[in-house]
GUPADO-273024 format. One record per residue (C-alpha): x, y, z; residue number from 1. Coordinates in nm, 4 decimals. Layout:
BEGIN
((X,Y,Z),NUM)
...
REM end
This chain:
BEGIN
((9.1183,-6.9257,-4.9268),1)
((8.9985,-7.0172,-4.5868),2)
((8.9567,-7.3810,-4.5150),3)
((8.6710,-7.2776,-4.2340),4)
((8.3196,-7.3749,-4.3335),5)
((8.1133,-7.0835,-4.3557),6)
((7.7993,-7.0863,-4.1916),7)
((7.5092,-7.2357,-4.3938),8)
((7.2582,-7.2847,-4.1114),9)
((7.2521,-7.1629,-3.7580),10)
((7.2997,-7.4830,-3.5069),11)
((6.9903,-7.5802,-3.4376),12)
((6.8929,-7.4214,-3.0473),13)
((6.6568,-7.7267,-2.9731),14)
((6.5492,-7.5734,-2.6745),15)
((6.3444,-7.9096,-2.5751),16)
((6.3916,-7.8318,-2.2403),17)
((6.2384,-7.4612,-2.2505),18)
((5.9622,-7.5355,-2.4423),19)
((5.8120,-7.8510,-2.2363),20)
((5.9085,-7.6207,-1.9526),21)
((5.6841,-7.3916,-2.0383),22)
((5.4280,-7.6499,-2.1032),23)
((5.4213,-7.7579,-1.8284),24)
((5.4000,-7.4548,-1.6309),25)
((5.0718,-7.3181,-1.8770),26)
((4.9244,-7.6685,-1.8484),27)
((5.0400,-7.8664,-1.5450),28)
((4.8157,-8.1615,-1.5425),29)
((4.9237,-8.2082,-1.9168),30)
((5.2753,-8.3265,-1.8613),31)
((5.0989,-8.6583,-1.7315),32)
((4.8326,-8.6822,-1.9871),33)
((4.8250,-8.9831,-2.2552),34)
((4.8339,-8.7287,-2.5391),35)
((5.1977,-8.5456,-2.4118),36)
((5.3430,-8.8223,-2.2573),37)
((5.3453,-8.9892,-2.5470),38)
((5.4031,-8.6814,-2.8024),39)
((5.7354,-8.6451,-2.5443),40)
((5.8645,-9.0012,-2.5784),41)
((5.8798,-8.9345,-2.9546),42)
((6.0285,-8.5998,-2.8878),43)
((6.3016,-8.7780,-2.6718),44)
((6.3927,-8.9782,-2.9931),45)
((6.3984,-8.6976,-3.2724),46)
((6.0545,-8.7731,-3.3734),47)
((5.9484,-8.4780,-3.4465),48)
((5.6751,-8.5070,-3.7133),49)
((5.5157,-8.8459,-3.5410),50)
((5.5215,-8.6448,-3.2157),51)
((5.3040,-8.3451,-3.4320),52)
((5.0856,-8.6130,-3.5575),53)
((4.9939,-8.7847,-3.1865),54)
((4.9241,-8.4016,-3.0741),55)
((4.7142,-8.3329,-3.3857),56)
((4.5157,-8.6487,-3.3252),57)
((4.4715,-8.5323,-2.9407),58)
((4.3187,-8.2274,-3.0847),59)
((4.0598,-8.3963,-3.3203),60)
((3.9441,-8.6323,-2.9867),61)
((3.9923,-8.3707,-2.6918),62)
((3.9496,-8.0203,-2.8506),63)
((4.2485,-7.7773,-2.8909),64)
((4.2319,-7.6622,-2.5243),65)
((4.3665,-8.0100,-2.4505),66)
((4.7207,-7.9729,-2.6129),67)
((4.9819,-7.6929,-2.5978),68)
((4.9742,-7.5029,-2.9920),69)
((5.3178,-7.3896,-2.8631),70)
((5.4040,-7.7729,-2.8650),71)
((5.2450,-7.8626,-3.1577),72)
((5.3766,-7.5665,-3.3563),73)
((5.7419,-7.6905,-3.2321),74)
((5.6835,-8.0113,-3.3573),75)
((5.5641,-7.9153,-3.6829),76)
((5.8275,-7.6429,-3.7418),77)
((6.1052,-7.9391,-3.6586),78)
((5.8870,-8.1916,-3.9160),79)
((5.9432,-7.8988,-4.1824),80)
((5.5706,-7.8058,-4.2112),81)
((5.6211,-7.4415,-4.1893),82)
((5.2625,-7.3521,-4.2670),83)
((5.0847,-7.5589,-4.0931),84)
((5.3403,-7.4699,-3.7624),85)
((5.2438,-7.0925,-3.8422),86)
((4.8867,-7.0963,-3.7549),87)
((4.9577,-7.2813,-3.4668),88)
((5.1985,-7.0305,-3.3172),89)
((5.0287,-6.7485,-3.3957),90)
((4.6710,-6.8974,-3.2464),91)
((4.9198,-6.9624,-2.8970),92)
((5.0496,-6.5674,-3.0109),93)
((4.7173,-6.4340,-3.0099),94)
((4.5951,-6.6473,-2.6970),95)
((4.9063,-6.6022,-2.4724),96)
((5.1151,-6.2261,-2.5869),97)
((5.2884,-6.2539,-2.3415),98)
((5.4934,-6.5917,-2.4407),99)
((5.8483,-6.5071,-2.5170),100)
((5.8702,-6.8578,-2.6258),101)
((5.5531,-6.8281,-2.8484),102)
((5.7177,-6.5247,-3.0345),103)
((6.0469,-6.7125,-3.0305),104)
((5.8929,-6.9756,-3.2127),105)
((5.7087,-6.7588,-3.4774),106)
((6.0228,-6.5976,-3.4819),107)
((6.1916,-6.8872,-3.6414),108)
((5.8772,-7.0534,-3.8402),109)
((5.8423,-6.6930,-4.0221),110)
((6.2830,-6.7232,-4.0665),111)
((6.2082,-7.0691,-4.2323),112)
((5.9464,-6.9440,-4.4739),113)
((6.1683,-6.6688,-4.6131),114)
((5.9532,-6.3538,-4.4601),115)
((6.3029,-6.2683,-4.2440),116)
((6.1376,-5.9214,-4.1554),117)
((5.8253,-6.0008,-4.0130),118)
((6.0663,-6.2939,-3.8261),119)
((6.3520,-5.9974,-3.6917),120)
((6.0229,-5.8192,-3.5316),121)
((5.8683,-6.1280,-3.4097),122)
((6.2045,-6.1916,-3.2439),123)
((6.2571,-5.8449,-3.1200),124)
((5.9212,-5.8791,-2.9262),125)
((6.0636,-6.1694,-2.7486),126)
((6.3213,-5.9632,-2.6716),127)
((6.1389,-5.7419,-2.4845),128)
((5.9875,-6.0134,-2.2965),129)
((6.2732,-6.1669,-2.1726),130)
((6.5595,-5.9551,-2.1884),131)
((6.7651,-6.1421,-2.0416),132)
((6.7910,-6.4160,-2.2946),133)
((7.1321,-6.4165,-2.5025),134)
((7.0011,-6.6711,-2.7514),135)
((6.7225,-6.4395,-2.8788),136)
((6.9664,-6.1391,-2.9534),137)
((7.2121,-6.4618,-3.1041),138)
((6.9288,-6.5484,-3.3307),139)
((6.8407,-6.1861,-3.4135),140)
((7.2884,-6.1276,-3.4786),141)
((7.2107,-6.4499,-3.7335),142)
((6.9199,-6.3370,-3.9324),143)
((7.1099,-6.0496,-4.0192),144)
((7.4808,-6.1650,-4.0668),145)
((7.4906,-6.1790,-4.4361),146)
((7.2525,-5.8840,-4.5156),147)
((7.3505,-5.6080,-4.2473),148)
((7.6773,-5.4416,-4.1711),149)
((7.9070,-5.6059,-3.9435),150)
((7.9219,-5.3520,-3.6634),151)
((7.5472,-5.3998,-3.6000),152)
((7.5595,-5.7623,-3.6149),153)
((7.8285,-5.7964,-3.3919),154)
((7.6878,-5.5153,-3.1420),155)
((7.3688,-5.8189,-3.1226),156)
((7.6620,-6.0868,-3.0624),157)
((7.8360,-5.9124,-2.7758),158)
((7.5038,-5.8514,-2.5908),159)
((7.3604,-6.2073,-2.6471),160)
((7.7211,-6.2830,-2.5335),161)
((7.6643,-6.0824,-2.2194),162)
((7.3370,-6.2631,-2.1357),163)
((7.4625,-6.5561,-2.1753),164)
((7.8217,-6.6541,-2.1852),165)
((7.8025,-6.9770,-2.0360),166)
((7.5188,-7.1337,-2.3935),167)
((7.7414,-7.3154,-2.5684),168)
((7.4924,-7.2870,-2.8621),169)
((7.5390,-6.8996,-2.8065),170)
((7.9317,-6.9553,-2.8223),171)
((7.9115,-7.1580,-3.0953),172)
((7.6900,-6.9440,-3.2960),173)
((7.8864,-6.6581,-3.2162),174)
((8.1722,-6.8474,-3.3570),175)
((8.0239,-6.9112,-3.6822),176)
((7.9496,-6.5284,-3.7437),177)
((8.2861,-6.4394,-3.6716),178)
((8.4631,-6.6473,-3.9096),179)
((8.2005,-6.5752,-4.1921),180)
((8.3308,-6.2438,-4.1105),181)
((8.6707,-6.3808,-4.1437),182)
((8.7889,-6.2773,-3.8049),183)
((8.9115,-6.5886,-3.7178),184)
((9.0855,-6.5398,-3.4275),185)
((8.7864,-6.4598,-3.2438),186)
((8.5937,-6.7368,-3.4203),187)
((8.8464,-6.9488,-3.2782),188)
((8.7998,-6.8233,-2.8968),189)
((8.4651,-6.8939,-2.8766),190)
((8.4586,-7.2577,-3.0729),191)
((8.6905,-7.3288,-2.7684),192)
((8.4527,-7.2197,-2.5024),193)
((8.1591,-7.3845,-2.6723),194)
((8.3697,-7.6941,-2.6477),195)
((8.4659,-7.6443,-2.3207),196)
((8.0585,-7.5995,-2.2191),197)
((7.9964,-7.9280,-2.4486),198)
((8.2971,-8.1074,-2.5483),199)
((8.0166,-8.4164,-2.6539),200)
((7.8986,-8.1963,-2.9518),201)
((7.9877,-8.3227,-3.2717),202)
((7.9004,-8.0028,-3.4441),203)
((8.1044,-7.7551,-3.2127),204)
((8.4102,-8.0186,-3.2312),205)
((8.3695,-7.9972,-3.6524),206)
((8.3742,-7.6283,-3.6483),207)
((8.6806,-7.5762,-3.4009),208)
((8.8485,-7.8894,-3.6497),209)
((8.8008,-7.6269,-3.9335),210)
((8.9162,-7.3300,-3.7547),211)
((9.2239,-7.4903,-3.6453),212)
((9.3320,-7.5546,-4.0120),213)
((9.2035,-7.2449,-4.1428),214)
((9.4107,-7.0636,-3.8610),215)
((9.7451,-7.3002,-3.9296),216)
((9.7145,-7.5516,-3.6999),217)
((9.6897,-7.8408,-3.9366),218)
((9.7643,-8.1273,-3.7092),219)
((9.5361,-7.9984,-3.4927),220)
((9.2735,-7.9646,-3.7336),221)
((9.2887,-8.3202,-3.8341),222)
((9.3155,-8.4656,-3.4334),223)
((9.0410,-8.2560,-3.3584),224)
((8.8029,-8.4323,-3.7095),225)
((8.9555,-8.7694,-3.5929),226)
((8.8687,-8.7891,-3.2182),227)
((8.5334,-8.6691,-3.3709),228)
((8.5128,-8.9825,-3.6322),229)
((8.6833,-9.2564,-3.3491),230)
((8.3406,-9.1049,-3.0844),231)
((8.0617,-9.1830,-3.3594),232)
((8.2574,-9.4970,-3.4671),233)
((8.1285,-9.8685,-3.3283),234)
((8.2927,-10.0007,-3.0801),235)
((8.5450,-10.2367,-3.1687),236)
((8.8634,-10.0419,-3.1270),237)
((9.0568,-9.8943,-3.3703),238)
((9.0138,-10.1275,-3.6678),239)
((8.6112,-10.0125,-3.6297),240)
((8.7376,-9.6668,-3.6502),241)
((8.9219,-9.7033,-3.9435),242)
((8.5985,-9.8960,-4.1339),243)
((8.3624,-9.6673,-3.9672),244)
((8.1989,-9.4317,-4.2611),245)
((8.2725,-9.1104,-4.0577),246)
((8.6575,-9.2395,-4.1453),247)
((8.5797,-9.3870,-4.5272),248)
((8.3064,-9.1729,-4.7070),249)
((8.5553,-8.9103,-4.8482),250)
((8.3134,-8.6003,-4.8067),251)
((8.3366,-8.6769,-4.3921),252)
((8.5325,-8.4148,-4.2317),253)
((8.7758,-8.6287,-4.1585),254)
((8.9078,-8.6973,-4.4904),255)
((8.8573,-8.3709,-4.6019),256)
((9.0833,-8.2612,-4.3040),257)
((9.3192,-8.5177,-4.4029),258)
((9.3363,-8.3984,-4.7662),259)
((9.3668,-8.0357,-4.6582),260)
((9.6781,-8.1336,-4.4454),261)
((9.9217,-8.2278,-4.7076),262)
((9.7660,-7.9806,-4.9950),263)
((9.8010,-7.6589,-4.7344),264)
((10.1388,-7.8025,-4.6969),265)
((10.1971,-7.7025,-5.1009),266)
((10.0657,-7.4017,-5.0523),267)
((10.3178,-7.2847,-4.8042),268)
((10.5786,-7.4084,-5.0556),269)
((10.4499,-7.1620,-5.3143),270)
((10.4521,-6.8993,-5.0461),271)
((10.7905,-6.9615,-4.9451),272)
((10.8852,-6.9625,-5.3265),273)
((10.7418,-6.6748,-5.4411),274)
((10.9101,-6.4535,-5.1319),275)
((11.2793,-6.5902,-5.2461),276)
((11.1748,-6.5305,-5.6007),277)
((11.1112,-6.1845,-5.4852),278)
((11.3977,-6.1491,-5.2817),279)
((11.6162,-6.2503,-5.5604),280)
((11.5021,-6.0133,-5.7867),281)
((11.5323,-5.7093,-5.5421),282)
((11.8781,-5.8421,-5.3765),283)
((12.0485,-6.0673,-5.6595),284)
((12.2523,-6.3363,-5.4439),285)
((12.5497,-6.4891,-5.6061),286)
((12.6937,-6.7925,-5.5048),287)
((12.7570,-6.9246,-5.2265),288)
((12.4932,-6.6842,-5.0670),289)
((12.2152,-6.7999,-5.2578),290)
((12.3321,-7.2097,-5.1908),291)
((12.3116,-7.1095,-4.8480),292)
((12.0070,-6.9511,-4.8165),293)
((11.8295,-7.2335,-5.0539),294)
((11.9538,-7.5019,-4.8308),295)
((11.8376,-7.3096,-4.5108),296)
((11.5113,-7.2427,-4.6974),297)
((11.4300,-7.5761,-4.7619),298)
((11.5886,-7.7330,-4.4347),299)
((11.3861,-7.5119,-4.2264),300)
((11.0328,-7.6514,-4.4200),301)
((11.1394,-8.0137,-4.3954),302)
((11.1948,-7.9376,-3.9909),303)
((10.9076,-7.7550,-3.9720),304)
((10.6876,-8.0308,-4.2265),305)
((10.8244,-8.3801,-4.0444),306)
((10.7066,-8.1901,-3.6907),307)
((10.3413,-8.1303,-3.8237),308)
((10.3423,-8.4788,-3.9234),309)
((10.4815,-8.6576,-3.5935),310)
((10.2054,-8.4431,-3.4127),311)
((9.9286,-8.6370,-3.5824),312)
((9.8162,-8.9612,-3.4124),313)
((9.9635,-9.2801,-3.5162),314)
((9.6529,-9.3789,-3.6845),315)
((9.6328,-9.0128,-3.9002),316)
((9.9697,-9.0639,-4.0080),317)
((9.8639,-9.4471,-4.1863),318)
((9.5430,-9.2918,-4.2743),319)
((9.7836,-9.0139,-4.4540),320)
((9.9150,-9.2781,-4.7207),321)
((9.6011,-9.5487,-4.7146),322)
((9.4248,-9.6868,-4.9858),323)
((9.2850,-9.4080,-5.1519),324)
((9.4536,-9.1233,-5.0046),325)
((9.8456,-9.2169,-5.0755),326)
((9.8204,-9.0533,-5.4876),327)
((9.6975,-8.7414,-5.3365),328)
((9.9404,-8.7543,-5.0808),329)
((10.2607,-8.8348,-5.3261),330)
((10.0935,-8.5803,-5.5498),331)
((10.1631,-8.2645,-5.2940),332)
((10.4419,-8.3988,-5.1929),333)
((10.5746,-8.3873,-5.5216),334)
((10.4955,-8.0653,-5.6283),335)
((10.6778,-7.9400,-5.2566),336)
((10.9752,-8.0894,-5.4516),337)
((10.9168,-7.9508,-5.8255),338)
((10.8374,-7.6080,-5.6628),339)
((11.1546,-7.6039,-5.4406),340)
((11.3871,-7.7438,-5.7256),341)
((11.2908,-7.4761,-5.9718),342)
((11.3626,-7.1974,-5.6604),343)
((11.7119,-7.3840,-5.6071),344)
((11.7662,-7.2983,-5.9899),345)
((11.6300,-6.9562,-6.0041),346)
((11.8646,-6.8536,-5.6889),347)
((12.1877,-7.0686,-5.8194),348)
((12.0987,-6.9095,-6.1837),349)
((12.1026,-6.5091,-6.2861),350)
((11.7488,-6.3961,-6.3714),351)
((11.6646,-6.1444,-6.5540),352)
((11.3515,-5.8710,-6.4504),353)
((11.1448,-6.0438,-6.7633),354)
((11.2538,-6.4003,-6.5886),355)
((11.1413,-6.3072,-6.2626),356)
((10.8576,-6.1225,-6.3912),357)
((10.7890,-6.5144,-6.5523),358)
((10.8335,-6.6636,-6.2325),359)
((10.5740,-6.4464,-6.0781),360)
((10.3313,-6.5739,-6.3337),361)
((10.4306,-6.9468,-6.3143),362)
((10.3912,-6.8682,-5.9120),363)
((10.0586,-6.7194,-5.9532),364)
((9.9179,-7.0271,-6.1720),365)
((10.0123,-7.2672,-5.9129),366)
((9.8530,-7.0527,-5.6555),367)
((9.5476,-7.0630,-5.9117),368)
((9.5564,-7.4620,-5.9278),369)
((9.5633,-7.5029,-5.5581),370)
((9.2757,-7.2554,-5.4728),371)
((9.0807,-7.4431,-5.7609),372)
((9.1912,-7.7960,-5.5663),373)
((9.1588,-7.6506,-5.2009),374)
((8.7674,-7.5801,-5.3210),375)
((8.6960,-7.9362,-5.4828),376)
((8.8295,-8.0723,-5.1595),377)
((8.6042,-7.8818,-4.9364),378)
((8.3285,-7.8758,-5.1517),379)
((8.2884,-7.5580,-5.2359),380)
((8.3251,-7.3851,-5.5515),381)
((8.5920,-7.1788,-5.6238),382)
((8.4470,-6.9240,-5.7597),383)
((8.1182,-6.7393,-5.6676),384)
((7.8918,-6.8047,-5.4252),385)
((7.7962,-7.1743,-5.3055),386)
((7.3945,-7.2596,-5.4243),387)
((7.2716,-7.3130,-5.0873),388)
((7.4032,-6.9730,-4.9715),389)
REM end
């Protein structure tokens, strides 16, 4: 199972600065005005549905030619009032058809209210406005990533891509399609260039902590989810970090990341054992062959297992084995030993095909438990699709 998240919303493409831009530039005495000054300052802070209600009440005292519907719809659509942003955007639609950003906007009300059609053609005509704007053929590759094949989807990504390969937003996004589409590799590629254009963006820094562990770079995974947590800690140093609730509340990446590190760890075991048990069964290996190549076996994993763990931070290593994490921790580790035991006996033993055959099943029902495990941890179920999908 793949430990990336798959993508459950699009990151959100703010686009403040566009759409005051072009504000600005349709009304350019408003910028200074009582009404949008103050509608802005509660912008600024993520105020989205007091900002709606300032511009509303600018409206009722100055008349509707007195305050951008292209702002006002914004604000709305960000406040979740869908309908009421609607007949705002399409009044600014019908006034100004011309507006990429106006169509843009529809674009992403209609997305929100579940008409995706009449949203893919609203977004198509501010394609042919400005058609030179990756994040509208981004958008367009996400409406459709579940629904339409892949090769058309990603044909959308590589021109958005084109457009604009220095949006992190369109990098990021890009990202997330790919590893829905489980090609994870390239997922990976462009998490790291949205980093590189915004290494301050929690959300890009989440999904490249996923994609590390889903790719195999545990310890990376769980630097990457920590650096994240120690940013939005207090300050205080590290004993804020550690009480910080990014670091505590066990659904936080973090701890998910950290749970994931020792559990993917088991699963590797039953990889390993299931290949010997194989192996044995096609090439039976008396003794001392088979003593040799258990001992190698397991030496190699315990190399391989104590480097993964000496390249997590100091403070990931405690946080391995603290309160509330160590059972979980002994718990993999102690099925690594039960599973390697049991393959030191099957190779030092003389299976029969019905034994192996066993095996196989034993192998298979382990595989079964972790998947089950691996799901609970990252909140997902394990079978079937998730209910916000």
């Amino acid at each position: 199972m793949s430990d990336a998240a798959e993508p459950s919303e699009a990151p959100s493409p703010r686009a403040r600065g566009r759409v005051l831009q072009a504000v600005n530039k349709t009304w350019p005495g408003f910028i200074s005005g009582a009404v949008e000054g103050r509608a802005r300052e509660l912008i600024d802070q993520d105020q989205y549905e007091e900002a709606a209600d300032v511009l509303e009440k600018g409206i009722v005292k100055y008349g509707p030619a007195s305050v951008s519907q292209v702002l006002l719809a914004w604000c709305l659509h960000l406040s979740g009032r869908n309908e009421a942003a609607l007949e705002w955007v399409v009044r600014a639609v019908e006034e100004e058809p011309d507006d990429e950003d106006a169509h843009w906007l529809r674009a992403n009300v209609l997305f929100d209210l579940g008409r995706a059609d009449e949203a893919s053609a609203a977004l198509w005509r501010a394609v042919e406005l400005a058609p030179d704007n990756g994040r509208y053929y981004m958008q367009l590759a996400w409406f459709h990533y579940v629904d339409r094949e892949f090769a058309k989807t990603r044909e959308l990504v590589d021109q958005a891509l084109e457009r604009s390969p220095d949006d992190a937003w369109v990098q990021q996004t890009a990202g997330r399609i790919f590893d829905y589409h489980l090609r994870h590799k390239r997922a990976h590629t462009h998490y790291v260039r949205a980093f590189e254009l915004d290494p301050d963006d929690a959300a890009v820094r989440d999904d490249l902590a996923e994609i590390l562990q889903t790719r195999g770079r545990l310890s990376a995974g769980v630097r990457v989810a920590w650096e994240t947590a120690k940013a939005a800690a207090p300050a205080g140093g590290d004993a804020a970090v550690a009480a910080a609730p990014a670091v505590r509340d066990e659904e936080s990446l973090y701890e998910v990341m950290l749970r994931r590190w020792s559990w993917r760890w088991y699963e590797r075991a039953l990889r390993i054992a299931l290949l010997l048990n194989v192996i044995d069964w096609i090439f039976p290996t008396p003794l001392p062959g088979s003593a040799v190549l258990a001992g190698l076996t397991v030496a190699a994993y315990g190399v391989v297992w104590t480097r993964s763990l000496l390249e997590l931070p100091p403070e990931c290593r405690r946080d391995l084995v603290g309160k509330g994490r160590r059972g979980k921790f002994a718990g993999a580790l102690a099925r690594i030993v039960v599973v390697f035991a049991a393959m030191g006996l099957v190779l030092w033993g003389e299976l029969s095909a019905l034994q192996h055959l066993g095996l196989v099943a034993l192998l298979i029902a382990g595989y079964a438990e972790w998947y089950w495990r691996a799901a609970r941890i990252s909140g997902r179920r394990a079978f079937g699709a998730d209910p916000d999908r």
